[in-house]
C-alpha positions in Angstrom: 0.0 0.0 0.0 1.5 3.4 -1.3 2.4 5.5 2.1 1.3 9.0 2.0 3.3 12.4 1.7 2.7 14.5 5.0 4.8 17.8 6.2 6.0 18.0 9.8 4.4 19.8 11.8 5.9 21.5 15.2 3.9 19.7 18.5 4.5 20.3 22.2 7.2 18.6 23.4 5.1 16.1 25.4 4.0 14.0 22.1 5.7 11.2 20.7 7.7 11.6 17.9 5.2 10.4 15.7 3.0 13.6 16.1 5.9 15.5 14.2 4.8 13.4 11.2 1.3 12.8 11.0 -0.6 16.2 10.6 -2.9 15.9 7.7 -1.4 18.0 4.5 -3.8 19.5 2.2 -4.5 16.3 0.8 -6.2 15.0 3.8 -3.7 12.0 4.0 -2.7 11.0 7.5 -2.1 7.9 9.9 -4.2 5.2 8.1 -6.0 5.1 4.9 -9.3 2.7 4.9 -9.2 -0.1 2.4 -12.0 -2.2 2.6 -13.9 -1.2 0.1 -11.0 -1.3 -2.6 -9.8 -4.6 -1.7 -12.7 -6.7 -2.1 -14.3 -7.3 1.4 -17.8 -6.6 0.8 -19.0 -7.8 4.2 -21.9 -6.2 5.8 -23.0 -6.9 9.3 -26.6 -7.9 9.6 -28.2 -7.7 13.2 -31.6 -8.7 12.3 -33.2 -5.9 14.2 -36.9 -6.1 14.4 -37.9 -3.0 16.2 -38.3 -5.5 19.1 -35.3 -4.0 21.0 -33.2 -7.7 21.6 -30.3 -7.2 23.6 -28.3 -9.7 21.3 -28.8 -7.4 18.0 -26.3 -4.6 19.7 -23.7 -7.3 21.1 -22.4 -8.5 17.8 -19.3 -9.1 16.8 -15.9 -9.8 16.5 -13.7 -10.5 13.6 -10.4 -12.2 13.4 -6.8 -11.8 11.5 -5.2 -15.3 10.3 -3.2 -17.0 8.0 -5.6 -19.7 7.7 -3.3 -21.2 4.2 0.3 -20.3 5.7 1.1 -18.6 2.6 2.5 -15.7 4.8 0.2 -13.0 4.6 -3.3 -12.4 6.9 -6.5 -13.8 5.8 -10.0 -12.4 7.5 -13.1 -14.0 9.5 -15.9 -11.9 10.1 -18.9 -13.3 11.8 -22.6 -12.4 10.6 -25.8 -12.4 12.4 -29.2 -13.2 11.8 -32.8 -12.7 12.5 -33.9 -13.4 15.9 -37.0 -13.6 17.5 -39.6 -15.8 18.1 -41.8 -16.0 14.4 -39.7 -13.2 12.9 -39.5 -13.2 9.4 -37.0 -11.5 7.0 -39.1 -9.0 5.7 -39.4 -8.4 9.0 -36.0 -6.2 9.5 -35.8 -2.6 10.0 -32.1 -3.0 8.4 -32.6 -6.0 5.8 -29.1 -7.2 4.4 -27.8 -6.4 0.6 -30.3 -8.0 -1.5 -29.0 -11.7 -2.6 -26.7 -11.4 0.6 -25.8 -14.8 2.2 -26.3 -14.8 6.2 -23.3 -16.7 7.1 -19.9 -15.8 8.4 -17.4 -15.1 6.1 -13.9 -16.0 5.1 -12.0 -14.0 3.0 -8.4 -14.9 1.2 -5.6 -12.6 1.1 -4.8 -12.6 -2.6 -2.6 -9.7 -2.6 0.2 -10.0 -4.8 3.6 -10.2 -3.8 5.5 -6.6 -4.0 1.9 -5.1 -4.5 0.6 -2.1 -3.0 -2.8 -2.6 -3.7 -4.8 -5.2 -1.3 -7.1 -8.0 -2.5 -9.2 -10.4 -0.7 -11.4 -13.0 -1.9 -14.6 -14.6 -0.6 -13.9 -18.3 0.3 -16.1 -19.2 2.7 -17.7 -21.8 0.4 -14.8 -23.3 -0.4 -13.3 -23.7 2.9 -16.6 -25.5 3.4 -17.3 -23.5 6.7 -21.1 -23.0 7.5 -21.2 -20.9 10.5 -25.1 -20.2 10.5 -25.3 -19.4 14.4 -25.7 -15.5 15.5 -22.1 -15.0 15.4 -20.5 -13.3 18.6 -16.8 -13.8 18.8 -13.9 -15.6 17.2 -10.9 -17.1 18.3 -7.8 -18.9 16.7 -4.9 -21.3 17.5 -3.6 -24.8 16.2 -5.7 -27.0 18.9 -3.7 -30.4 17.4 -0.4 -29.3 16.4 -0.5 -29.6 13.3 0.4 -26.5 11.8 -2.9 -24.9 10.7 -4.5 -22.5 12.7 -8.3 -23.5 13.8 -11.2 -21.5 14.5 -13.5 -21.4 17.5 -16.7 -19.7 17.0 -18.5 -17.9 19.8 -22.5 -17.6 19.2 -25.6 -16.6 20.8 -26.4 -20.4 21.4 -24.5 -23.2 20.5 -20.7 -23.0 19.6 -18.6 -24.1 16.7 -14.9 -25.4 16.7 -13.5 -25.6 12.8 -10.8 -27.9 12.4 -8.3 -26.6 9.8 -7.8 -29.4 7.1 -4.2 -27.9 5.7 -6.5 -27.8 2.2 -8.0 -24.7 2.3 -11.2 -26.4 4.0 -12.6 -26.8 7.6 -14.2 -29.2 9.5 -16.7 -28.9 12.1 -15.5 -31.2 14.9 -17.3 -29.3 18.0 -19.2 -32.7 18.7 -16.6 -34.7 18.4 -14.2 -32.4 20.6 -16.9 -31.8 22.8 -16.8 -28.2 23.4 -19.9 -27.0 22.8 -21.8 -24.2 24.9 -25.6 -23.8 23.7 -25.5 -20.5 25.9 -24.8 -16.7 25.0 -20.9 -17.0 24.5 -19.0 -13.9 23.7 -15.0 -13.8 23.7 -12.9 -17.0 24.4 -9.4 -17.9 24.4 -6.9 -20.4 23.9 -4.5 -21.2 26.2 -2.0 -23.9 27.3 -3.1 -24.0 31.2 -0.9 -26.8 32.3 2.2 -26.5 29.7 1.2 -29.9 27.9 1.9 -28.1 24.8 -1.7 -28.6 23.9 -3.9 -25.6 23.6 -7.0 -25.2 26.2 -10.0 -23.2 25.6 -11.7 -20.7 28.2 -15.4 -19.7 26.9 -16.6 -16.5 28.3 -20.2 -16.4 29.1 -22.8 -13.6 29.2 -26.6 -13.5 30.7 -29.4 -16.0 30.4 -31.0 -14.7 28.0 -34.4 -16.2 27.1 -36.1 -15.3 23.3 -39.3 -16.8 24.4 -40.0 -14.3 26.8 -38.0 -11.1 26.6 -37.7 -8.7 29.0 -39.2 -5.3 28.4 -36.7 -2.4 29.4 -36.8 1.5 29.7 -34.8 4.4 29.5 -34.3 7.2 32.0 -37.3 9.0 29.7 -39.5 6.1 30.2 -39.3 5.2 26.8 -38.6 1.6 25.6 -35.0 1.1 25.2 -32.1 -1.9 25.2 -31.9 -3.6 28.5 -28.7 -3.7 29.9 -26.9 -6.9 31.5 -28.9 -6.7 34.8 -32.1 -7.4 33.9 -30.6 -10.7 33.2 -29.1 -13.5 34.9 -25.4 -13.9 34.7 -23.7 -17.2 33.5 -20.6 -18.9 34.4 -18.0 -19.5 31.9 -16.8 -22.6 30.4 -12.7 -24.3 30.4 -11.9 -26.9 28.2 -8.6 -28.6 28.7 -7.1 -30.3 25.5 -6.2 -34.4 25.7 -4.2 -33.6 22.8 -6.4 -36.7 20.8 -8.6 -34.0 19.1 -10.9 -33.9 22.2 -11.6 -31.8 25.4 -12.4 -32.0 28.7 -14.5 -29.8 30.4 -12.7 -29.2 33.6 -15.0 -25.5 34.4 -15.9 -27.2 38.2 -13.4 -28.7 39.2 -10.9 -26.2 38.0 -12.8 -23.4 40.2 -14.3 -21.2 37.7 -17.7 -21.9 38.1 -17.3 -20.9 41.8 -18.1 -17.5 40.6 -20.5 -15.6 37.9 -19.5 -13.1 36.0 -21.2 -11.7 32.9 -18.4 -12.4 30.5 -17.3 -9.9 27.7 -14.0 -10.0 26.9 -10.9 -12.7 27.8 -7.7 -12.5 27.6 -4.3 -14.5 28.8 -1.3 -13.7 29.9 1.3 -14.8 33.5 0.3 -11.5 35.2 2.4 -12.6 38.3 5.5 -13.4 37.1 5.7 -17.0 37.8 5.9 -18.4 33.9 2.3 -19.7 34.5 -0.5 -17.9 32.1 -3.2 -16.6 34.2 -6.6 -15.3 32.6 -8.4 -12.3 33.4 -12.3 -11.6 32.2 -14.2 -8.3 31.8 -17.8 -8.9 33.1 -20.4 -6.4 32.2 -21.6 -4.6 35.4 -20.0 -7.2 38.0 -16.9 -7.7 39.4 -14.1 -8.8 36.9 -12.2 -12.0 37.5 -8.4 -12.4 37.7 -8.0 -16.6 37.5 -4.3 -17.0 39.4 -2.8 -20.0 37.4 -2.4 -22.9 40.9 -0.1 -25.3 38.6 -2.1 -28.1 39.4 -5.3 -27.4 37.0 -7.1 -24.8 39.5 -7.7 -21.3 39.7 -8.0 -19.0 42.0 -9.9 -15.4 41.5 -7.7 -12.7 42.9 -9.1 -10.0 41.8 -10.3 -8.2 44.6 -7.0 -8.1 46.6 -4.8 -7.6 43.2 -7.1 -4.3 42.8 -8.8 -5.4 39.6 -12.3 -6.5 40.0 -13.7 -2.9 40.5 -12.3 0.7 39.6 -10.6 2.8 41.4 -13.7 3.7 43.7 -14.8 0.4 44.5 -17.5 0.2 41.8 -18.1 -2.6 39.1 -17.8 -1.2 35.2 -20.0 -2.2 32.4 -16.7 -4.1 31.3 -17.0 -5.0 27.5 -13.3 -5.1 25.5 -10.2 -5.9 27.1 -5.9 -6.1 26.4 -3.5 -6.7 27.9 0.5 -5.9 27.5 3.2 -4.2 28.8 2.4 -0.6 27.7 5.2 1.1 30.2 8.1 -1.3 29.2 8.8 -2.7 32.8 8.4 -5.9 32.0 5.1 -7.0 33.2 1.4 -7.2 31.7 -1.0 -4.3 32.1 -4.4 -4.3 31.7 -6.5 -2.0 29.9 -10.4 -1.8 29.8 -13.8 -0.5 27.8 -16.8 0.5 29.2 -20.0 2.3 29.1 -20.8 5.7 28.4 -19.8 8.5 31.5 -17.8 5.7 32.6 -14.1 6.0 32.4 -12.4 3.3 30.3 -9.3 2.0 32.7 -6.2 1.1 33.0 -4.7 -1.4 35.9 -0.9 -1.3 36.0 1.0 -4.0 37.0 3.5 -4.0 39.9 5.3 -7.3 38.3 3.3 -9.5 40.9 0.1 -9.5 39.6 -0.6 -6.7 41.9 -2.4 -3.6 40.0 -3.1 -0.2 40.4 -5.7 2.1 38.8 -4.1 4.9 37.0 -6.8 5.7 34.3 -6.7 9.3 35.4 -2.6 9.5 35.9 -2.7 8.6 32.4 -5.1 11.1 30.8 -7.2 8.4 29.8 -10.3 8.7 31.6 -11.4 12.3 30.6 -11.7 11.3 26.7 -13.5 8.0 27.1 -16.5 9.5 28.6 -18.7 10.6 26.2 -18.2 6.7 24.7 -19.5 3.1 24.8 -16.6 1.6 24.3 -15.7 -2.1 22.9 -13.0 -3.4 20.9 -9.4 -2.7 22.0 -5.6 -2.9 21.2 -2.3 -2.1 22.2 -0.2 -1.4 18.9 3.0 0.6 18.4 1.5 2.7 15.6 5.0 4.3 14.4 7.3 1.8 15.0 9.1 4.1 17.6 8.5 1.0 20.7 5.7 2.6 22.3 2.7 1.0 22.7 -0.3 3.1 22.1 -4.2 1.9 22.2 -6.9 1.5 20.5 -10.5 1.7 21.6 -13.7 1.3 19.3 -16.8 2.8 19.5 -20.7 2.3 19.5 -23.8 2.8 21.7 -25.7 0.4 23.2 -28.9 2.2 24.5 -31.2 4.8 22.3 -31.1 6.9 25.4 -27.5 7.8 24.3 -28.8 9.5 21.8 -29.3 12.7 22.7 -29.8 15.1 19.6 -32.7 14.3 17.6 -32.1 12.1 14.3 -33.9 10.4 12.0 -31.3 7.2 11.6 -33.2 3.8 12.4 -30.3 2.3 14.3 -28.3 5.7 15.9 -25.8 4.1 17.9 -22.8 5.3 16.1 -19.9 7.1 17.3 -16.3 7.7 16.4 -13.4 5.4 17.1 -10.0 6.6 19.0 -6.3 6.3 18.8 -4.2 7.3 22.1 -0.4 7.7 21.5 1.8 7.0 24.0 4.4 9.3 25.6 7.1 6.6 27.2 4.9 5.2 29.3 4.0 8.3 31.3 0.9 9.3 29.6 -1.3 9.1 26.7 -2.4 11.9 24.2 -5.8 11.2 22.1 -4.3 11.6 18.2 -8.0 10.9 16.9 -8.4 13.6 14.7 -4.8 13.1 13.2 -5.5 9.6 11.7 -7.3 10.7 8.8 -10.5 10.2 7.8 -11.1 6.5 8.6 -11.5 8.2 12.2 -14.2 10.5 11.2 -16.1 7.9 9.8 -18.9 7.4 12.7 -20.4 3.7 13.2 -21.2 1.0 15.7 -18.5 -0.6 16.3 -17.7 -3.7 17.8 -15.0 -5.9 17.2 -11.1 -4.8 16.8 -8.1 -7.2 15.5 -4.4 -5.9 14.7 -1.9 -7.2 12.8 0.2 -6.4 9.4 -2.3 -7.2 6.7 0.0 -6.2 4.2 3.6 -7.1 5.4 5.2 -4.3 5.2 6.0 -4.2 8.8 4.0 -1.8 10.8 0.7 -2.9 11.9 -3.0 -2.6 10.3 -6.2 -2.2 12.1 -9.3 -4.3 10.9 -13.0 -3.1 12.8 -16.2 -5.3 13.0 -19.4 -2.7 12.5 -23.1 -3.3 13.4 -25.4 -3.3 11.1 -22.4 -2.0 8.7 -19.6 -2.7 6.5 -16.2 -3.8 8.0 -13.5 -1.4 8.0 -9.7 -2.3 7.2 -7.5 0.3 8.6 -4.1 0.2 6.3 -0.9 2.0 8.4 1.0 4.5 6.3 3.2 6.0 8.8 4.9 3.1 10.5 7.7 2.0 7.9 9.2 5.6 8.5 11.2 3.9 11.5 13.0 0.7 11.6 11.5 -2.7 12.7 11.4 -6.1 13.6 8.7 -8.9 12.7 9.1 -12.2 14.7 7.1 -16.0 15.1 7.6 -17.8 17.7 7.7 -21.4 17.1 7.4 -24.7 18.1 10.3 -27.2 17.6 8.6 -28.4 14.6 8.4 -25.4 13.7 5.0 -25.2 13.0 2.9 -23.5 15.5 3.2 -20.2 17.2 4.0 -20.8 20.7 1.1 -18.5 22.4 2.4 -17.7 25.6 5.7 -17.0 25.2 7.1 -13.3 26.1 9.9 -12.2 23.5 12.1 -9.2 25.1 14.2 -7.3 22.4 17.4 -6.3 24.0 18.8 -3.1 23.9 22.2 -1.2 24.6 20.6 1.2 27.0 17.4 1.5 28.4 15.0 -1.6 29.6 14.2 -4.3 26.9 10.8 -4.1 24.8 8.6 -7.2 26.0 5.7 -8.9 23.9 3.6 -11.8 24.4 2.6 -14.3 21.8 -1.3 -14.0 21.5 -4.2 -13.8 19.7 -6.7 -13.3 22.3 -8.2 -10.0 23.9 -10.2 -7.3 22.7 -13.6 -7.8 22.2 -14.3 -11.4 20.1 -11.7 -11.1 18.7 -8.2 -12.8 17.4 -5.1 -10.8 16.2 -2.2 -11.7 14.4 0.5 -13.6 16.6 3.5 -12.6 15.0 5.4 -9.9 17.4 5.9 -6.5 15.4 8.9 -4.5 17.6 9.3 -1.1 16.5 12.9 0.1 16.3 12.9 4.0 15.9 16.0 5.2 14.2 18.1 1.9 15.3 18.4 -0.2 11.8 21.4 -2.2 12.4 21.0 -6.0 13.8 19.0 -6.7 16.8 19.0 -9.0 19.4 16.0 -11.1 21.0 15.2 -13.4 24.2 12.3 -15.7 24.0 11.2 -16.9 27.3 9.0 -19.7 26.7 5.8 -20.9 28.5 7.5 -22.4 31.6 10.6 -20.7 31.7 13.1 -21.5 29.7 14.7 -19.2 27.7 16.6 -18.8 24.3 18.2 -16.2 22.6 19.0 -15.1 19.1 21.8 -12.5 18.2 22.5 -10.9 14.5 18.6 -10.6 13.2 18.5 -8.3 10.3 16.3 -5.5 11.0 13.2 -4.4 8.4 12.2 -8.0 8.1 10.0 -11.1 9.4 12.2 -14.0 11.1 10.5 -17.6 12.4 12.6 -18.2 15.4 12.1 -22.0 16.5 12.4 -23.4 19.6 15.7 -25.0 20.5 17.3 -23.4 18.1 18.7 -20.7 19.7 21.5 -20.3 22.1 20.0 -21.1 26.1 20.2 -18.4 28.5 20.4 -19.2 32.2 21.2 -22.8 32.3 
């Protein structure tokens, strides 16, 4: 994808380097460039609104970034959703789909040509032989047999889908057989090895009983009838499945502890927030407490969330928790955690001590202030210039018609803009919004948000799941102006990513840059697991430590920088023996 032309433009010295770039010239080019529509992916979300006012037609969806073919570049999952309702019809929608439109979830190619600027997908959901006709919630990806080929776990409102990659281009449903089914309202899952078998375990995040037959009438603050929100419903408890590594799953959710509590599940994401080489996994619930599930090394969790200061803000009060992510954002090493919610209340960030001890500092931050005015969802921590700073992303949508509070004729006027904080070392964080072009401008509902360098040119690429709207791919055009380094951790066999492991890219002064190996977080969704570092000015050969689930660490010296490397376990030199 071309980059654009922009003239520097003198900031306040606070702002990252990148703001000395990015100011829009008189062509309106900036940050990122939207691409969708040019490169073939012609999805539109359907919700299957009725007028009815179902909590389940705002929820929806995620989207996921993969290489389902291993050809080297990201392919695209985006999950569609339906009419619901007891006897609706569909000429019964407010919103119908594109006439001829195909209510399924969709797989799209990545055809793009090597040395190409311009992107190209292409529709192969039928050919991949996927038919995902649930009301499609969340997605989530990883190699749950070792094989090589990523696989696909489908979240729905009701029953569950896991695709087993055939290595053909084609999938196979093989949720019966691998037993790992949820007929309930799941949202966001996650895979993760919880006892360092090197099998892959799934954790299914659930939301509220919600029963079709008999809906719940709700009511705004006006009295008038309006989307209920999560208390009017029954919370569930979530679901964890631990891999036998013979294509089937036990469900270990009792026994392991997590049914002990219920949450309200939105969003999931893993990561060894205490240190110990163990992952952990945290889950956002909607209007409850949030659970922290300490890793005990012998197939149990326990929830320490309340004493490691992240089951409620700052002021002892539940958030409407919907997207989360998790990474080290101040470079010290450790995972922090960074949250959406609901409109006039703050998004926040919980920063890690390095013992799985956290500490609210959404306001320290400056990001508290600019996430009121939003319902916020989808999230991600992404080093937008390359210059080793993480900065975030947080996407945007209502979820109640009382937010709307000018008077408009739109049918479904839950849209809002999206935003894009920089960050300044780790201090603080600057909204840059109105400096990414006008892909930020564009207002919609969105949901889902997956990273990852769609076009491998080594900075990273934003792809956004809209209600009731097109999909929006986000191309970078700024982040090749500094130096970088693309990574994949692998197994032995060099096949599969190893998700888990934390890579630290060392430097001559200052602390290393640490990343994990994940797909999970967000909101439903799955991002790319290759690790992107940005290198600023430094373009000579870099150095990188892999500590791997466990452990046991390797490191690689001479890597050439402004390219991708597959580093493989045991191939390295051991560190620490």
């Amino acid at each position: 994808m071309k980059k654009s032309r922009v003239r520097k433009t003198v900031v306040p010295a606070f702002c990252f380097c990148l703001l000395t770039a990015v100011a829009a010239d008189e062509t309106g080019e900036a940050l990122f460039i939207e691409a969708g529509e040019t490169s073939g992916l012609d999805f539109v979300h359907f919700n299957g609104m009725s007028g009815e006012l179902y909590l389940p037609e705002i929820m929806g969806a995620g989207v996921a970034v993969f290489d389902f073919d291993r050809d080297g570049d990201l392919d695209i999952y985006l999950l569609q959703g339906h009419m619901i309702g007891p006897g609706k019809t569909l000429g019964e929608a407010i919103l119908p789909p594109e006439k001829g439109a195909v209510l399924t979830d969709r797989l799209y190619r990545n055809d793009t040509a090597p040395g190409k600027s311009r992107l190209r997908f292409t529709d192969v959901t039928r050919k991949s032989g996927i038919t995902a006709g649930g009301y499609g919630m969340g997605v989530t990806t990883g190699d749950i047999n070792n094989d090589g080929w990523t696989d696909l776990y489908i979240s729905n409102f009701g029953h569950n889908q896991l695709w087993l990659n055939n290595g053909d281009g084609t999938f196979k449903d093989i949720t019966d057989k691998a037993g790992v089914d949820d007929p309930r309202w799941s949202v966001s899952a996650a895979f993760v090895d919880i006892d360092l078998d090197g099998w892959l375990d799934l954790y299914v995040g659930n939301y509220v009983a919600y029963d079709m037959e008999n809906p719940k009438p709700c009511r705004s603050a006006t009295t008038a009838r309006d989307y209920c929100g999560p208390q009017a419903f029954a919370p569930l408890t979530d679901r964890l499945f631990l891999n036998r590594g013979d294509g089937s799953f036990e469900d270990i959710s009792e026994k392991s502890g997590i049914t002990g509590v219920f949450g309200g599940a939105l969003g999931v994401v893993a990561a060894d927030f205490d240190g110990d080489h163990w992952p952990d996994i945290y889950v956002a619930n909607d209007g409850m407490a949030n659970q922290l599930w300490i890793n005990q090394k012998d197939g149990t969790f326990e929830d320490t969330a309340p004493l490691a200061g992240v089951s409620v803000n700052r002021y002892g009060m539940p958030e409407a928790s919907m997207g989360v992510a998790a990474a080290d954002f101040d470079g010290d090493g450790d995972e922090d955690l960074f949250m959406t919610h609901l409109v006039r209340e703050t998004n926040t960030l919980y920063v890690n001590d390095g013992t799985g001890w956290f500490d609210d500092k959404t306001a320290e931050t400056g990001l508290g202030v600019a996430s009121l005015p939003y319902s916020s969802f989808g999230t991600a921590w992404l080093d937008i210039d390359n210059d080793g700073w993480l900065d975030l992303l947080s996407v945007n949508g209502a979820v109640t018609l009382f937010e709307s509070h000018e008077p408009t004729d739109k049918v479904f006027p839950l849209d809002r803009r999206n935003q894009l904080f920089a960050n300044d070392h780790g201090k603080a964080f600057i909204e840059i919004s109105d400096l990414a072009g006008d892909a930020f401008k564009l207002s919609a509902v969105s949901r889902g948000a997956a990273i990852g360098d769609i076009d491998n040119d080594g900075d990273i690429d934003i792809l956004i799941s809209n209600n009731s709207s097109p999909a929006r791919l986000l191309v970078n055009q700024v982040g090749t102006r500094n130096a970088w380094l693309g990574v994949s951790i692998l197994g032995a066999a060099g096949k599969s990513h190893i998700t888990g492991s934390k890579i630290a890219l060392i430097r001559e002064t200052g602390q290393p840059l640490w990343r994990r190996v994940h797909t999970d977080g967000s909101y439903g969704s799955a991002s790319d697991p290759r690790i992107l570092f940005g290198l600023g000015r430094n373009r000579g050969p870099q150095t990188v430590e892999v500590s791997w689930p466990g452990g046991e660490r390797e490191r690689w010296n001479g890597l050439a920088s402004n390219r991708y490397h597959e580093l493989r376990r045991g191939s390295g030199i051991r560190v620490g023996e």
